[in-house]
TORGUVEX-481162 format. One record per residue (C-alpha): residue in one letter; x, y, z. Coordinates in steps of 0.02 Angstrom, whole numbers, padded with zeros to 5 digits, always signed. Layout:
<atoms>
AXYZ;...
</atoms>
This chain:
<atoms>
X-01180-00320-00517;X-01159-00392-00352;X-01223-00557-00384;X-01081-00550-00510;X-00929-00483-00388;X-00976-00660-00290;X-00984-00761-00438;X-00807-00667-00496;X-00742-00718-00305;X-00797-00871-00302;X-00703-00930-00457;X-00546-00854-00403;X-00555-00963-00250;X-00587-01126-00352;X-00439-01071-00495;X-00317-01032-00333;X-00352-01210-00265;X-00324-01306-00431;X-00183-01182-00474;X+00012-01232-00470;X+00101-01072-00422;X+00230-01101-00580;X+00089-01137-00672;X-00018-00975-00605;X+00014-00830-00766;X-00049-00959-00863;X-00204-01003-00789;X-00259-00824-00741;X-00201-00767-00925;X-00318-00897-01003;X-00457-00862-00874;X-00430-00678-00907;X-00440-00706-01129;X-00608-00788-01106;X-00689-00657-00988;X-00610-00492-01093;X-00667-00577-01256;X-00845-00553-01185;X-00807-00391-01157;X-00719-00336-01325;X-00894-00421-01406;X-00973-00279-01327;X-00925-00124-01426;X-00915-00232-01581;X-01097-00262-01555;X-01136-00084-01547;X-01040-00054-01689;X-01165-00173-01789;X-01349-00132-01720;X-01322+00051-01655;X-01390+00171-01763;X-01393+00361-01715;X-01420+00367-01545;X-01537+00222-01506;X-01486+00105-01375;X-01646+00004-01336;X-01581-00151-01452;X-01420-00151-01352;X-01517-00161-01180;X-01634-00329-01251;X-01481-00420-01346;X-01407-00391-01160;X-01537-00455-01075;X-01560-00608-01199;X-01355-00645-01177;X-01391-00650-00959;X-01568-00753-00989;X-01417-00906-01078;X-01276-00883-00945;X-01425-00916-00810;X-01471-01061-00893;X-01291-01133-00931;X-01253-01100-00739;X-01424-01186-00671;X-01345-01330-00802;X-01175-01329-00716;X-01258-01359-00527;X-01356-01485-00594;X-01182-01588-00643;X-01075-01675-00490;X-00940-01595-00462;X-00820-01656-00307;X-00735-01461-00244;X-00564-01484-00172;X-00602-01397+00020;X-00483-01297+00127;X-00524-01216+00305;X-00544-01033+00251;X-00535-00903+00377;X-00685-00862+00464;X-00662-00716+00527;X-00795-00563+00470;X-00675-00419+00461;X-00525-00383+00346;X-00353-00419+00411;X-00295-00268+00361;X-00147-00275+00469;X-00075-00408+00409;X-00112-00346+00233;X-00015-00193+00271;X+00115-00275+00348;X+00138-00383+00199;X+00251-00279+00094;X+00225-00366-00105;X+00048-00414-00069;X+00015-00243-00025;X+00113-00168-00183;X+00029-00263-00294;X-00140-00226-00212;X-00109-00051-00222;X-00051-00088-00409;X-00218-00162-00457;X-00310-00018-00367;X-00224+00080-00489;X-00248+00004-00624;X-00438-00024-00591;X-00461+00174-00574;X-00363+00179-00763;X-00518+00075-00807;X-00665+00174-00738;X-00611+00341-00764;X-00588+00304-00951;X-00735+00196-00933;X-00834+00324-00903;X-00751+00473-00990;X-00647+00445-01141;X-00841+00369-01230;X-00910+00559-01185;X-00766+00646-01237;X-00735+00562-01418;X-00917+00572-01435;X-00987+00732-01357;X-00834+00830-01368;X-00740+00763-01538;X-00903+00726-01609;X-00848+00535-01651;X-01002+00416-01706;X-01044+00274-01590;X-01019+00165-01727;X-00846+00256-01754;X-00823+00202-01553;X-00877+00033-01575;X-00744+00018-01696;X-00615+00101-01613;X-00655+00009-01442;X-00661-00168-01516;X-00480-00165-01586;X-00454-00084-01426;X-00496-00226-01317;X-00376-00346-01426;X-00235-00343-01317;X-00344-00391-01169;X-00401-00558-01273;X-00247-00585-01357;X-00097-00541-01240;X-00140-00607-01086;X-00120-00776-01092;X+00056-00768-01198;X+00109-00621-01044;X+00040-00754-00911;X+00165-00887-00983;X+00311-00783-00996;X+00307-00712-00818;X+00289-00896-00764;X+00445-00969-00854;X+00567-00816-00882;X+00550-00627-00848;X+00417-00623-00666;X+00289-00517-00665;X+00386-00375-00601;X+00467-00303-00761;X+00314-00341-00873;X+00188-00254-00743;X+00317-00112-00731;X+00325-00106-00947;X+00140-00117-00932;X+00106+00055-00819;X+00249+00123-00927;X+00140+00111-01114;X-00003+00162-01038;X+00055+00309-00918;X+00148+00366-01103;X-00007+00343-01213;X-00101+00456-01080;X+00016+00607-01100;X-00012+00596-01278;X-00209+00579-01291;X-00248+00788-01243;X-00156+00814-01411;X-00225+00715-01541;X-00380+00812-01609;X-00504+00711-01700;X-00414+00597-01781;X-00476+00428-01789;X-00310+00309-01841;X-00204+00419-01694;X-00347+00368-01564;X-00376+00198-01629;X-00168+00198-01614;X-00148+00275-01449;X-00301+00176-01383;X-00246+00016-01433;X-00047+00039-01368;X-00121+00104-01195;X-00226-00081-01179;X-00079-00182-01231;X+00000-00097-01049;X-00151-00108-00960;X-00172-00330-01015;X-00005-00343-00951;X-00037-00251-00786;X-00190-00323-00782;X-00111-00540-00799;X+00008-00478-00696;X-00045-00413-00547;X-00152-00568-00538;X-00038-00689-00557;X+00095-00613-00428;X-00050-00585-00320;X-00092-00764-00336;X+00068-00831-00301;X+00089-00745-00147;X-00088-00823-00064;X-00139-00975-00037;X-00347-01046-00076;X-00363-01013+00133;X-00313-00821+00114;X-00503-00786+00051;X-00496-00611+00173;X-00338-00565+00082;X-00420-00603-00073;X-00570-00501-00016;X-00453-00345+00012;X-00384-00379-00177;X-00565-00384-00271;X-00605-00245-00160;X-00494-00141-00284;X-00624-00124-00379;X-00762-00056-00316;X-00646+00064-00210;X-00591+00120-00379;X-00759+00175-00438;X-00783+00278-00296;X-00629+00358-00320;X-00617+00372-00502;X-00781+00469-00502;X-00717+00595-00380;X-00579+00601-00455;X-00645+00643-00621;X-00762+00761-00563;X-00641+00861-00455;X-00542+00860-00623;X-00661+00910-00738;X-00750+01039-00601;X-00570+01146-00579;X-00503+01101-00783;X-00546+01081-00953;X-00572+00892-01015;X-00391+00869-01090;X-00324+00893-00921;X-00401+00751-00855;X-00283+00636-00957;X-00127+00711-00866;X-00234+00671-00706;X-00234+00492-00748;X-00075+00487-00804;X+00001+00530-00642;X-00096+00394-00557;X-00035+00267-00672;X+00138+00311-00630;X+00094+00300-00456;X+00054+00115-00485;X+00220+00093-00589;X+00305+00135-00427;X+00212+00005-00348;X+00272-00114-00453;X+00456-00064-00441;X+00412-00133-00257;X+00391-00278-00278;X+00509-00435-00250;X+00510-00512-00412;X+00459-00727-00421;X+00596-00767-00550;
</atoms>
């Protein structure tokens, strides 16, 4: 997964140099459709091939999928290609100063982190839950988790556009924490039903896709393709959200029963809402 945090980085950098700041929602919206449609194929693909509890044909189709995207990137190098170069900072240690001192940049950094921890504590625990606790199928899941995912392929680009020609990203990221901080409250209460979680599910992903085009395009617009150790600090969100996602989960889960986690999250999410309410909108 590391190999692909640099490969993530290193495309950011090459979209921020061809990238037009009133152009920027756009771009990372479209950017952002192709990459989640990958990952809504996922679940649907469990849906299909998992039967009971046996994973194995998941783990080979994976491997098979990596084997083609090695082979269409060793394609890529081989083409000429002319990159556009800056002089990027050089030094080795985060300018986390200046990051600080840098009131939006830090909001919406702080924003992301947020919103990253939404997505590996339910990453991780809504799948057990549903399925350990509710006693959902996985192919129930897969279901559930592809129409889930929707929003993240469908929304973003059409969010992108509109914070780039009318509203800013500053109301929609706020709207966006808003849904999802809502759906959260309402998930310890629903029982096993499958249309309220397939409901709920779905309404709490349309908020996160339009935190999620959001906070990169402000983020974007507020760097340049020479901030990479700003941009560094930014992807870092996410890996600092695993860490803290887990403890934060298991502190949860160690002191309260499993429906308490939701409020948990939920009060984290409208942490990040009051991030955005920072920010200086760019319309």
């Amino acid at each position: 997964s590391s190999y692909l945090s640099i490969a993530y980085y290193y495309l950011d950098i090459a979209l921020e140099e061809i990238s037009l700041n009133h152009h920027t929602g756009s771009i990372r919206g479209l950017y952002y459709s192709f990459l989640n449609a990958g990952l809504a194929s996922g679940p649907l693909l469990v849906s299909i091939i998992i039967k009971g509890d046996a994973l194995r044909p998941i783990y080979l189709i994976g491997t098979f999928i990596l084997c083609g995207a090695i082979v269409c990137a060793l394609f890529l190098h081989s083409q000429p290609w002319r990159p556009i170069h800056h002089k990027h900072q050089q030094s080795l240690s985060l300018p986390l100063r200046a990051w600080w001192r840098s009131r939006n940049v830090r909001a919406v950094t702080l924003a992301r982190l947020v919103l990253e921890m939404f997505f590996s504590l339910m990453t991780i625990f809504v799948p057990i839950y549903l399925h350990e606790t509710l006693g959902f199928t996985w192919s129930e899941l897969g279901i559930i988790f592809t129409i889930m995912l929707l929003p993240f392929v469908l929304l973003e680009w059409p969010a992108g556009e509109v914070a780039d020609r009318w509203w800013g990203e500053k109301e929609i990221m706020t709207f966006g924490f808003f849904l999802t901080g809502s759906m959260l409250l309402l998930m310890p209460f629903l029982g096993r039903s499958f249309s309220a979680w397939l409901v709920v599910l779905l309404v709490s992903r349309v908020g996160a896709s339009l935190v999620e085009v959001t906070t990169e395009s402000y983020f974007f617009k507020k760097i340049s393709a020479e901030d990479t150790s700003l941009l560094s600090i930014f992807r870092l969100t996410r890996p600092v959200s695993i860490m803290l996602g887990a403890l934060i989960g298991a502190l949860t889960l160690n002191f309260f029963s499993f429906e308490k986690l939701f409020f948990v999250i939920a009060v984290v999410i409208f942490f990040g809402m009051k991030e955005s309410l920072h920010l200086k909108d760019t319309l």
